[in-house]
C-alpha positions as CSV (number, residue, x, y, z in Angstrom):
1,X,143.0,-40.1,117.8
2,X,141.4,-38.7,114.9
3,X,137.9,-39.8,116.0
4,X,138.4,-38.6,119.4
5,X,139.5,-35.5,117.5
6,X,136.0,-35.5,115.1
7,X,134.1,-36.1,118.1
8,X,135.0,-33.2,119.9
9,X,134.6,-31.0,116.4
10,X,130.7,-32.6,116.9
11,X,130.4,-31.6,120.3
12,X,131.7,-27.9,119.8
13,X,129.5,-27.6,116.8
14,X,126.1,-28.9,119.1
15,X,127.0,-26.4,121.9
16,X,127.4,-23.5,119.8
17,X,124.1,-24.5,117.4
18,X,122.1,-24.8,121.2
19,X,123.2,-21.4,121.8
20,X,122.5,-19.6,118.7
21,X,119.3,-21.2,119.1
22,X,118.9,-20.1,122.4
23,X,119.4,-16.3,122.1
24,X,117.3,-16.7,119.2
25,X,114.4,-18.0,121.6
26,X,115.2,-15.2,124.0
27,X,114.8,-12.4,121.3
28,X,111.8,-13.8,120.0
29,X,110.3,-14.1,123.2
30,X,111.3,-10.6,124.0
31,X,109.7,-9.3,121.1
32,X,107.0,-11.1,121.8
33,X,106.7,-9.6,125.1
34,X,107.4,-6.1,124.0
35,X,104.5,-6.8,121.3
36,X,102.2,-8.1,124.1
37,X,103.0,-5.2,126.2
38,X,102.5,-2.8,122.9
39,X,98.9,-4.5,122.5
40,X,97.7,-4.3,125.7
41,X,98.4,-0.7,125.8
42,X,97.9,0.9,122.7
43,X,94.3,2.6,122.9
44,X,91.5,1.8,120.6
45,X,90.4,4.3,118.1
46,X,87.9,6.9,118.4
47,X,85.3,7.3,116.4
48,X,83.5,10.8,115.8
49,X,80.1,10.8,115.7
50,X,78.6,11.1,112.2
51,X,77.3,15.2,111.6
52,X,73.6,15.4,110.5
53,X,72.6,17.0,107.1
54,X,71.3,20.8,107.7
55,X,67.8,21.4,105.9
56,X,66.1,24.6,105.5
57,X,63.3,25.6,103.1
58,X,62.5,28.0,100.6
59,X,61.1,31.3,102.0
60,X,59.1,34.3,100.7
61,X,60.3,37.1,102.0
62,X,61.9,40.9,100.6
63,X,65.8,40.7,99.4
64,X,68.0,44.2,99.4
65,X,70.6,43.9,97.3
66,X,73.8,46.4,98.8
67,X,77.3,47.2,97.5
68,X,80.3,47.6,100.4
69,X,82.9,50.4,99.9
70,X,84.9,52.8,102.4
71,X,84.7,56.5,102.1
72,X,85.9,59.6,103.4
73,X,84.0,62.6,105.0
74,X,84.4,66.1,103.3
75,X,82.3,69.3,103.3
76,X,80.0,68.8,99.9
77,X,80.7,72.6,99.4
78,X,83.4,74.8,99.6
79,X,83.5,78.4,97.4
80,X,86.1,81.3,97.4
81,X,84.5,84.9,98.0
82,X,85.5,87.8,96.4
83,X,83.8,91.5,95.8
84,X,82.3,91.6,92.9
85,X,82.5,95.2,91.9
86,X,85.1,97.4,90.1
87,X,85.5,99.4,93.7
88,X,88.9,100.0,94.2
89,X,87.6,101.0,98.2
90,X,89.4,99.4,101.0
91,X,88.2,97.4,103.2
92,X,86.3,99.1,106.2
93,X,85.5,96.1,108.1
94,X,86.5,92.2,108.1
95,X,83.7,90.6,110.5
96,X,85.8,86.8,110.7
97,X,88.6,84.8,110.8
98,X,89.7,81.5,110.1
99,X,88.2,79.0,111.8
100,X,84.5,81.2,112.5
101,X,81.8,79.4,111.7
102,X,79.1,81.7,109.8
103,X,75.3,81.7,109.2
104,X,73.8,82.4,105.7
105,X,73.2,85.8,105.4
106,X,76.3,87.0,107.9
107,X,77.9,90.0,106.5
108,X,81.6,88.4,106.5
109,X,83.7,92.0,104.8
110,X,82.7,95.2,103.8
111,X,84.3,98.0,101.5
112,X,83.6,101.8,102.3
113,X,80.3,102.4,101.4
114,X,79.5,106.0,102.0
115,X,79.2,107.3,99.0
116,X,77.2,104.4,97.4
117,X,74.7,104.8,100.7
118,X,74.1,108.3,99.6
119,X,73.4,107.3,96.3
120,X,71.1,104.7,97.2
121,X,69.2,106.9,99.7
122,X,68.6,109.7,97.1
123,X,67.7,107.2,94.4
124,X,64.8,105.8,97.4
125,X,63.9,109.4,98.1
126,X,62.9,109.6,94.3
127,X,61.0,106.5,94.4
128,X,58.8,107.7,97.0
129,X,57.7,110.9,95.3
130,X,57.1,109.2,92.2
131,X,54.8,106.6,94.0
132,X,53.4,109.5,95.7
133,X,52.3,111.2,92.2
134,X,50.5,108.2,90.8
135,X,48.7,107.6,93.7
136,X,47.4,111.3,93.3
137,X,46.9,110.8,89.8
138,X,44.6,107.4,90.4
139,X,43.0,109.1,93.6
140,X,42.2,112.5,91.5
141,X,41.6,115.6,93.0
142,X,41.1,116.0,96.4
143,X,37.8,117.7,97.6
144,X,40.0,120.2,99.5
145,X,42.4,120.9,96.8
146,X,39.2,121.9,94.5
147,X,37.9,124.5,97.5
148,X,41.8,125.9,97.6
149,X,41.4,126.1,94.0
150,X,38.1,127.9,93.6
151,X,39.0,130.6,96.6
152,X,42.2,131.4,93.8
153,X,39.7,131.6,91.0
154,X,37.6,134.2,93.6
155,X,40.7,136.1,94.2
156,X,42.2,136.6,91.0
157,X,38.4,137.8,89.8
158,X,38.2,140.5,92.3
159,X,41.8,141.8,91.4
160,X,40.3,142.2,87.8
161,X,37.9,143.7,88.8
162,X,40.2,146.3,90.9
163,X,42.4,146.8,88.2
164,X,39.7,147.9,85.3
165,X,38.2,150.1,88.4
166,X,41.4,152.1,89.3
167,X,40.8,155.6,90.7
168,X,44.3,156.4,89.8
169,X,43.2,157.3,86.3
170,X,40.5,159.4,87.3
171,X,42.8,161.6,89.4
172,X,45.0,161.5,86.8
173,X,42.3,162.6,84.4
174,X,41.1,165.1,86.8
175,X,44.2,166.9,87.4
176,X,44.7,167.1,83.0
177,X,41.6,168.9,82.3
178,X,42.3,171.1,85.5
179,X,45.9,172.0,84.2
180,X,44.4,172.1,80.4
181,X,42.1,174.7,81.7
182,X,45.1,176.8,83.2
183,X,46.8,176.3,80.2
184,X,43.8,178.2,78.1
185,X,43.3,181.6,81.0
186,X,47.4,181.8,80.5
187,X,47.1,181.9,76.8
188,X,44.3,184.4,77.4
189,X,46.2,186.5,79.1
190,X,49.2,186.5,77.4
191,X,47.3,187.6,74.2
192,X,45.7,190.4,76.2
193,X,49.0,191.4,77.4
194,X,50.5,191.0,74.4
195,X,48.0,193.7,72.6
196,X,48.3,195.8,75.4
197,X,51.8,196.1,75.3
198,X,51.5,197.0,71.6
199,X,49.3,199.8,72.5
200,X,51.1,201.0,75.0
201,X,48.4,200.5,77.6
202,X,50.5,198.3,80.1
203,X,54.4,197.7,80.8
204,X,57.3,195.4,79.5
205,X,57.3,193.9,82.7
206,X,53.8,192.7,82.7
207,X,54.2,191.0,79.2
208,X,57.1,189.2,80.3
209,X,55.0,187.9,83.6
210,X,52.4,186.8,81.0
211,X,55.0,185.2,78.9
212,X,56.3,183.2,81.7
213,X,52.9,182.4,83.2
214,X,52.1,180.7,79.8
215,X,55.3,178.7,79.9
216,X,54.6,176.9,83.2
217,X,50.9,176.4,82.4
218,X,52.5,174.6,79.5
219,X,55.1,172.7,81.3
220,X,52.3,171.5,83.8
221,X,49.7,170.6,80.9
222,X,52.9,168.2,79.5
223,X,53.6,166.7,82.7
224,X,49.8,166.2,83.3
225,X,49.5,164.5,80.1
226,X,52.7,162.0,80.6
227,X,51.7,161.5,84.0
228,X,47.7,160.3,82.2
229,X,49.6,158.1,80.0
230,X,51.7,156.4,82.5
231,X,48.9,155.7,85.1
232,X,47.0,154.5,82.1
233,X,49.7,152.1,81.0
234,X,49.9,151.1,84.1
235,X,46.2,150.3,84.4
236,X,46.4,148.4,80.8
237,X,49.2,146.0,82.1
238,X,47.5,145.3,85.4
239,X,44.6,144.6,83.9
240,X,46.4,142.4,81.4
241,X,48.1,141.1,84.3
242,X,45.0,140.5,86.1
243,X,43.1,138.6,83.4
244,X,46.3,136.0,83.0
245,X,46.0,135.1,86.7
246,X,42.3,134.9,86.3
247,X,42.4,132.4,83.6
248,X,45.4,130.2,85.2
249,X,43.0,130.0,88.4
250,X,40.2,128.7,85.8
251,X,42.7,126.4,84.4
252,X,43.7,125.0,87.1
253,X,40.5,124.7,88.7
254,X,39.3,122.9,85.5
255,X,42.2,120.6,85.4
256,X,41.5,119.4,89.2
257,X,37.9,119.0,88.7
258,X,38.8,116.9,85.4
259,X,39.6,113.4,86.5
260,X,43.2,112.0,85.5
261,X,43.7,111.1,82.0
262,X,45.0,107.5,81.4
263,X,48.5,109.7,79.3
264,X,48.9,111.4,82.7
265,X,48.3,107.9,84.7
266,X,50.8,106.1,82.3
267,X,53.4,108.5,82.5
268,X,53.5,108.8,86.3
269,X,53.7,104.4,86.2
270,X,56.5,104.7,83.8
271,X,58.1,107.1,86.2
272,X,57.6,104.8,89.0
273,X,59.1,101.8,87.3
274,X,62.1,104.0,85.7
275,X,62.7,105.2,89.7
276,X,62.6,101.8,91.0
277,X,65.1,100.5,88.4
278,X,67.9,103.3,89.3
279,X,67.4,102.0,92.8
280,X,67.9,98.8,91.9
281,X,70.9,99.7,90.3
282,X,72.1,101.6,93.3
283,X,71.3,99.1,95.8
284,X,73.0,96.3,93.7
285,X,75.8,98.7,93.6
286,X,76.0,98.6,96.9
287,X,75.6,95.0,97.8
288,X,78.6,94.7,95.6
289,X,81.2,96.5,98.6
290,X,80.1,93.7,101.2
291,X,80.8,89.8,101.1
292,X,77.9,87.5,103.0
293,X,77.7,83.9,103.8
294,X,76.1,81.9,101.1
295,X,75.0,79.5,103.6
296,X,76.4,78.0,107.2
297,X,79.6,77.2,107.3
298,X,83.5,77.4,108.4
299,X,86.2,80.3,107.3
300,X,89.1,78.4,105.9
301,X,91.0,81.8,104.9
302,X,91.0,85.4,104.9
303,X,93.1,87.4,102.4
304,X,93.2,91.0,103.8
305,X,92.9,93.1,106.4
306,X,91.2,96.8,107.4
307,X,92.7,99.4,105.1
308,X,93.8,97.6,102.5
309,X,93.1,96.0,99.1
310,X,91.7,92.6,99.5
311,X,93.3,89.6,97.7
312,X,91.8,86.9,95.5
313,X,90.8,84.6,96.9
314,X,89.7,86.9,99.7
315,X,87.8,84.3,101.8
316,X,88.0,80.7,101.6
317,X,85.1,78.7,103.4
318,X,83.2,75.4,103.6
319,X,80.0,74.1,105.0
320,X,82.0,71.8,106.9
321,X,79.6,72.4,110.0
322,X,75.9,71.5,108.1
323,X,74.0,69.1,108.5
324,X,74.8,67.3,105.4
325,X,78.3,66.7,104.5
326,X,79.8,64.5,101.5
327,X,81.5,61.2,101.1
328,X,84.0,60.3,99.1
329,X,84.8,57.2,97.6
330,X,86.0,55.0,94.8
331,X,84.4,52.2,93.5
332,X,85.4,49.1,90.9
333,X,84.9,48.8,87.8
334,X,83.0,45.6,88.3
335,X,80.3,46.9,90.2
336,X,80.3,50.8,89.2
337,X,77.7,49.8,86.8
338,X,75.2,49.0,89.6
339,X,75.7,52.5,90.7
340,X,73.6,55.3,90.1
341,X,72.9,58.9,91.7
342,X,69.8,58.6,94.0
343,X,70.4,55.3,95.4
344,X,70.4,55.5,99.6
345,X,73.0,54.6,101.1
346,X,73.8,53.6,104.7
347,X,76.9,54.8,106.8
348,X,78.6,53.5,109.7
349,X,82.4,54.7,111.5
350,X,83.9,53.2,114.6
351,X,83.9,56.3,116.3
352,X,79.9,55.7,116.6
353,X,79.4,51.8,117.2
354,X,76.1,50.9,116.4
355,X,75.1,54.1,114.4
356,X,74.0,54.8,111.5
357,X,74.1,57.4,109.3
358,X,71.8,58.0,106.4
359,X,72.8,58.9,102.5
360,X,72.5,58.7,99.0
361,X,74.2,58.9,96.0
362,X,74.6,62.1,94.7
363,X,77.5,62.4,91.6
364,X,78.8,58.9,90.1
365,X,82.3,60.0,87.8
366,X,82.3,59.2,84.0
367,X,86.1,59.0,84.4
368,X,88.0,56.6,85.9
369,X,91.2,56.7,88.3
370,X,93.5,54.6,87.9
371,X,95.8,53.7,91.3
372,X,98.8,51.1,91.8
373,X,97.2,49.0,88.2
374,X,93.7,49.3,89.5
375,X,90.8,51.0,88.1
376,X,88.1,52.5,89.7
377,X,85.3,55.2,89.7
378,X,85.0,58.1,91.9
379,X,81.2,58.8,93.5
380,X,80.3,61.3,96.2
381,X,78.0,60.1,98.8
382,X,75.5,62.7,101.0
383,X,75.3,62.1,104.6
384,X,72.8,63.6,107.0
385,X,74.3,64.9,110.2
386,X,72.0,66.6,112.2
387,X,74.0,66.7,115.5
388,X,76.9,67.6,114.0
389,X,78.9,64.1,115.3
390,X,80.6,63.5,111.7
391,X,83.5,65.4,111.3
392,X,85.8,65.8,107.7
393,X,88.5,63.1,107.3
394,X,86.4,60.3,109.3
395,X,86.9,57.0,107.9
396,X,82.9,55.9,106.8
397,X,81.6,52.0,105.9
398,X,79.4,52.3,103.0
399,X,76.5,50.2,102.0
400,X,74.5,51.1,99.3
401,X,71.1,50.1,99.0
402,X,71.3,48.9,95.7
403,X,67.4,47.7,95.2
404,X,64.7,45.7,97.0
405,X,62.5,42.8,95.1
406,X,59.6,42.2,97.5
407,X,58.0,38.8,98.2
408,X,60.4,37.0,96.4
409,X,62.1,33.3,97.0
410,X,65.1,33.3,98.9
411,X,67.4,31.1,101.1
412,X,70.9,31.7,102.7
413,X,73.8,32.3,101.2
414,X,75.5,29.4,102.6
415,X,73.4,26.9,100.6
416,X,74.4,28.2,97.1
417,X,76.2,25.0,95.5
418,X,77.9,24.8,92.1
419,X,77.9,21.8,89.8
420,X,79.4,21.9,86.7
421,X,79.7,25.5,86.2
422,X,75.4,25.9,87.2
423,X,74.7,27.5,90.3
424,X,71.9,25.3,92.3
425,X,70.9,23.6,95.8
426,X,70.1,20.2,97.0
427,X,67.0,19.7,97.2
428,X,65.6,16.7,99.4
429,X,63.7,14.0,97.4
430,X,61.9,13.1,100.5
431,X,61.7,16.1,103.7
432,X,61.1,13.1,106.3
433,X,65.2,11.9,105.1
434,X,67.6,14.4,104.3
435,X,70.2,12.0,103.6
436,X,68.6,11.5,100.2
437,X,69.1,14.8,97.8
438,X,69.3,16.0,94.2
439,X,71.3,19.4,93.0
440,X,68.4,21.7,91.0
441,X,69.7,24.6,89.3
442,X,68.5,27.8,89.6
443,X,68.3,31.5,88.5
444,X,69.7,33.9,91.3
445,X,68.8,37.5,91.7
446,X,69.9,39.7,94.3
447,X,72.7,38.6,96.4
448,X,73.6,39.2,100.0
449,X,75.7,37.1,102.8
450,X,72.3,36.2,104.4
451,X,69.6,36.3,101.7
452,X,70.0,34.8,97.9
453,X,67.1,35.8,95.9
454,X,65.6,32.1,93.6
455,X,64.7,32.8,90.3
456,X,64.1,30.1,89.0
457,X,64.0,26.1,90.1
458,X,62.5,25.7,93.4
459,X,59.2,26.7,95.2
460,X,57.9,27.8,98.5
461,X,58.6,25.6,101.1
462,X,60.5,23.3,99.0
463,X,63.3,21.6,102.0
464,X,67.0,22.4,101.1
465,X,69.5,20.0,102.2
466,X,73.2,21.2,103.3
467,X,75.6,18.3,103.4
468,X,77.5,18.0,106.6
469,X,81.2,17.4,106.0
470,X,82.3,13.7,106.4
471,X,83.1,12.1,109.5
472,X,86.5,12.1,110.4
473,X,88.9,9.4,112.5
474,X,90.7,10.8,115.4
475,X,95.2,10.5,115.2
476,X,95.8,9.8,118.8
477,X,99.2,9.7,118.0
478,X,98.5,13.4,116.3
479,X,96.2,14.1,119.6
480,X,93.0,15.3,117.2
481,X,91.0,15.3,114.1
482,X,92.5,14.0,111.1
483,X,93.6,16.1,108.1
């Protein structure tokens, strides 16, 4: 009983080792299978194709060095205009407003002026009649003038002569020795009368008609002899008379036949310049009541109107409209040192593509501004714009044309290596096999994106090897290139 008993323990323990094994055959055949099934289907692996080397060589050629900044366009002038004078006047005319855009010279305002005008007309008025005297005085006298001259000399001879001939006296003298002679027969005959009567030979009546006879004959002798000394008084003072006039027309004749003396020359120049300085004065005067343009430009403001005082400032303007504007712009403190004023500069704006505008340097700041914890330099920039397409506030590219080195070394930018802390390139050992390089150093100069200018440690022609970057494996399970 207790074999029959072990043998079935046997039996149970064979049939459950047969299956054990058996699933284990199944499992290991179904991995199998999946393995085989995994093999067959997973792809193979791709292999990139290996890049080439690049190679270049050194070439000769002219390296401009620029600096890049951004800028802003502003008018490079802007002034505020006010009269100049101590005129307390009001304005009589405002020519603009804001906005206008002026030419130099444009008379913008103007204070009454009338009085000032006067002045300055006068004040030309006596210019002109100085000028006109020392041209006289350098032309001397005038063959016409001497002629005048000597027909006055004529004239003031012959009434002279008149005077020392004047029959006046002679009448005079005439009718004294007539009345003298009166005056003797009435004396005459008042003495006879006068004996008579004493005798007794003629009447009372007679004597007194002697006596009165005498009287007048008197009487008229008097008058005779005040009338002789007047006429001759008269006669003494027009000749006197007549001999002054004769010698001022010999003067005067003398002094236009004598040419000009250099005192008389000198003092009609200094009269001349002494004119032309009051009408300086007055003209300057004069400019001071009106306001012009000091070149083209816009009218930003206008502080007044007709009638009243102006303000200060009175007008505000810029040259906002010329042909060259400013730029403004900032640059670092790294590279302000390569700035200088006179440098050119090239400009360029997105409202123009593929424009340019040309510049240079024209103020580079000693003083820094300092923004958000960075430092950098203001410069203003010129900018030509003869058609007037730049406007103020436009957003400008800036390159500035730092320098040129002609025929010098160069090669791209691109094959610049570093080794160590040396800048160099790699340099093939043999042109024919790129594959094989060594790094030289070398001495840069001017730097752009597309030309580096060699120094030092290569020569022309000299083949420059830039390594391609290793080949990569392709994922497929990533679907592309590696890393």
């Amino acid at each position: 009983m207790s074999e029959i008993v072990a043998n079935d323990a046997i039996v149970d323990w064979k049939k459950k080792r047969r299956r054990k094994w058996i699933i284990r055959t199944v499992i290991v055949l179904a991995l199998c299978g999946a393995g085989a099934v995994v093999y067959w289907q997973w792809p193979e692996e791709e292999v990139v194709a290996v890049p080439q080397n690049e190679t270049l060589k050194v070439e000769r050629g002219d390296v401009t060095e620029t600096l890049d900044a951004t800028g802003t366009v502003k008018a490079s002038k802007e002034v505020n205009l006010n009269f100049t004078g101590e005129s307390t006047d009001k304005l009589a005319a405002v020519n603009v407003a804001p906005g206008d855009r002026v030419k130099a010279g444009q008379v913008l305002a103007r204070l009454d002026d009338t009085e000032a005008r006067n002045q300055a007309q006068s004040a030309a008025d006596d210019l002109a009649m100085a000028k006109n005297k020392l041209e006289e005085a350098l032309k001397g006298p005038k063959p016409e003038e001497v002629e005048i001259q000597q027909v006055s000399v004529q004239r003031a001879k012959t009434e002279l002569e008149r005077a020392k001939q004047n029959f006046d006296i002679e009448e005079a003298q005439s009718q004294k020795e007539q009345s003298s002679k009166q005056l003797e027969q009435a004396r005459k005959t008042y003495d006879d009368q006068k004996f008579l009567l004493e005798e007794g030979a003629v009447p009372a009546n007679e004597m007194e008609q002697a006596e009165q006879t005498l009287e007048k004959a008197e009487q008229d002798y008097k008058a005779q002899e005040r009338n002789m000394r007047k006429i001759e008084n008269q006669q003494k003072q027009a000749i006197e008379d007549a001999e002054i006039s004769y010698r001022q027309a010999m003067a005067e004749l003398k002094k236009i036949q004598t040419p000009t003396d250099d005192s008389t020359i000198e003092a009609a120049r200094i009269e001349v310049r002494r004119a032309e300085t009051v009408l300086k004065q007055k003209q300057d005067s004069l400019t001071k009541l009106e306001i012009k343009a000091p070149w083209d430009g816009v009218i930003l403001k206008v502080n007044g109107d007709v009638g009243t005082s102006p303000t200060a400032p009175f007008i505000v303007m810029n040259n906002a409209s010329a042909n060259n504007l400013m730029i403004a712009a900032k640059i670092g403190q790294s590279d302000i040192v390569k700035v200088q004023t006179g440098l050119k500069a090239i400009f360029r704006t997105n409202a123009y593509p593929g424009e340019e505008f040309q510049g240079e340097v024209k103020f580079v700041s000693p003083e820094p501004s300092t923004e958000d914890g960075s430092t950098a330099y203001p410069i203003e920039l010129s900018v030509k714009n003869p058609d007037g397409k730049l406007k103020t506030g436009m957003v400008m590219e800036i390159s500035i044309l730092l320098g040129t080195h002609k025929d010098v070394l160069f090669v791209p930018a691109m094959a610049i290596r570093s080794e160590g802390g040396q800048d160099g390139v790699y340099v093939a050992s043999n042109p024919a096999a790129p594959e094989s390089y060594e790094f030289v150093p070398i001495e840069q100069g001017f730097y752009t994106p597309d030309r580096v200018e060699l120094k030092s440690g290569v020569k022309e022609g000299d083949v420059v090897v830039i390594p391609a970057p290793a080949a990569m494996p392709v994922d497929p399970m990533m679907g592309g290139a590696a890393g």
